[in-house]
Each structure stands twice: as C-alpha cells, then as structure tokens.
N, C-alpha and C positions, 0 to 999 in steps of 0.2 A: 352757164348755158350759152346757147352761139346768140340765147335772145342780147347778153350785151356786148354781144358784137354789132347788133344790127343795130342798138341806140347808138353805137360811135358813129356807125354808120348814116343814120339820121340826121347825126349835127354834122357830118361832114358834107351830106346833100345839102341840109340849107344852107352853109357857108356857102357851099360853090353855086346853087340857086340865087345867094344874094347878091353876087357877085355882078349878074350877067354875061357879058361877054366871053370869048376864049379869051382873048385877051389877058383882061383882068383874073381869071382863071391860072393862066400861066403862071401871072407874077405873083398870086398867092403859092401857088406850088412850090416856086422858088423862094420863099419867104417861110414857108412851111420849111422845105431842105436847109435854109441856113440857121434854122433852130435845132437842129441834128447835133447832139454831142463828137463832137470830131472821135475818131479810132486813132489809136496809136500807129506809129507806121509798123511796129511790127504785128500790127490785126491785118495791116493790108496783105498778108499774103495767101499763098494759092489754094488752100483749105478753108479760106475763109469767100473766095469769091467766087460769085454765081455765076453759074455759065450759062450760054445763051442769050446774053447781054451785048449790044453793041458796045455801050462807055464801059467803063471798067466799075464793078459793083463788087461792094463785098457788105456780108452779113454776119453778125455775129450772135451765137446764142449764148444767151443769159438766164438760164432757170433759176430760180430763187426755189428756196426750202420748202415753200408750201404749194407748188407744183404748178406755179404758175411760169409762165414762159416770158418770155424778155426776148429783144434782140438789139441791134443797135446796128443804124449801116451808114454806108458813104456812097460816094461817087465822085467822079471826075465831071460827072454833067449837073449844071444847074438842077433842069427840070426832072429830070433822073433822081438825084437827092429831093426832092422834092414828092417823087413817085414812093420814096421811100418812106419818107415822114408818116404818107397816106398808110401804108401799108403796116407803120406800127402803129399807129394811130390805131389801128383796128383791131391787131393781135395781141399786142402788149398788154400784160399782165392779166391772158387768162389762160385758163390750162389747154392742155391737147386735146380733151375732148371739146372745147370749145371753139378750137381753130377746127377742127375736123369735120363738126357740125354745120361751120359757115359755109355758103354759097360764091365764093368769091370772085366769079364770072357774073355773077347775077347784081353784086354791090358794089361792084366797079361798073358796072352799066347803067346803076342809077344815079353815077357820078356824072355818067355820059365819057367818060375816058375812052370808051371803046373809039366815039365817032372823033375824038379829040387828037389823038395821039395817033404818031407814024405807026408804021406795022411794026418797022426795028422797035420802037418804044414799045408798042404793042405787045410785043415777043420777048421783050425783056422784064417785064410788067410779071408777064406769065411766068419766066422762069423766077424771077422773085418769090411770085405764091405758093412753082412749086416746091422750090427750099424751105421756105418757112413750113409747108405741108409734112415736109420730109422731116425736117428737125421735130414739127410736133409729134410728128409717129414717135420717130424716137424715142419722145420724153424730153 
C-alpha cells in the first residue's frame, strides 16, 4: 500500500527536520547522492534519460519478479543526485499500485523542497516523478 511509502516518507521529514537549516539540508542531499550506486556508462543513454531536467539525469528501471519496482539513477549535479537518492528512497521496492497511490507533490512539500529548490530543480524534481509514474504504469 502507498501507506509504506508515506513511513519512508516520515523518516525522511525527520532527517531533514533534524537537520535544521537549508544549509545542512543541502549537504545531506549531497551525501544522500554519493550513496547512489553509479550506472554504467552504457545506462547513461538517451532511453534511459529524463527529460525536462536542466543537469543531465538518467533512471533506470529495475522490477524484480515479485512485482516490485526498483530504479537506480545518476546525475551530473551533486544535489540533483541527491534529489534522486530522495526519490528512490520512497519508491523502491514497492509495486505500481503503490507508486500510483502516493501523493507526490504533497511529500515532497513536507520535505519543504518546494520552498527549497530552484524552479529548473523544481522542474526537474517533477519530471523525475513523472517517469517513475510512467515506468509504474507500465509495470
């Protein structure tokens, strides 16, 4: 159910709650993105990268047999990989109807990302959710 998307979501509010500042915010994002398993350079290409992204992004799906969803991504930007980490932090390893269920405008604004992040970040954020949206339809 999208309820365990909303406890990842919980422990990622008080992370960023305990944190305080933007600041200290930032450098966890970026510390978040450099625990990212790197992609190979042939996953870096043009089938695999989100568009509507100012840095260069790419996602990869990964479903596993028991219909659970996976992805794995990168960037060229610190906090951008970072943006990512958050974003499988939340989907990874539940199925489609449970990506489908989440509010994901609504759990990224109890991160406060909205007031955080540029618009370009803003916009790229968005088009992240809506690939992964689109991969869960899929399957």
């Amino acid at each position: 159910m999208a309820d365990t998307i909303d406890l990842e979501l919980a422990e990622l509010v008080e992370e960023f709650e305990f944190l305080g500042d933007w600041e200290e915010r930032y450098r966890h994002l970026i510390d978040l993105g450099r625990q990212l398993a790197p992609l190979t350079d042939a996953e870096r290409n043009d089938e695999n990268k989100v568009r509507g992204c100012a840095s260069q992004v790419w996602l990869v799906r990964d479903p596993d047999q028991a219909g659970r969803l996976f992805w794995r991504g990168d960037s060229d930007a610190h906090i951008v990989r970072g943006l990512i980490a958050v974003v499988l932090k939340l989907y990874n390893g539940h199925t489609a109807a449970d990506a489908g269920g989440f509010d994901a405008a609504a759990g990224l604004s109890a991160l406060g990302l909205n007031e955080a992040l540029s618009t370009q970040r803003s916009n790229g954020l968005k088009s992240m959710l809506a690939r992964i949206a689109a991969d869960a339809k899929a399957g």
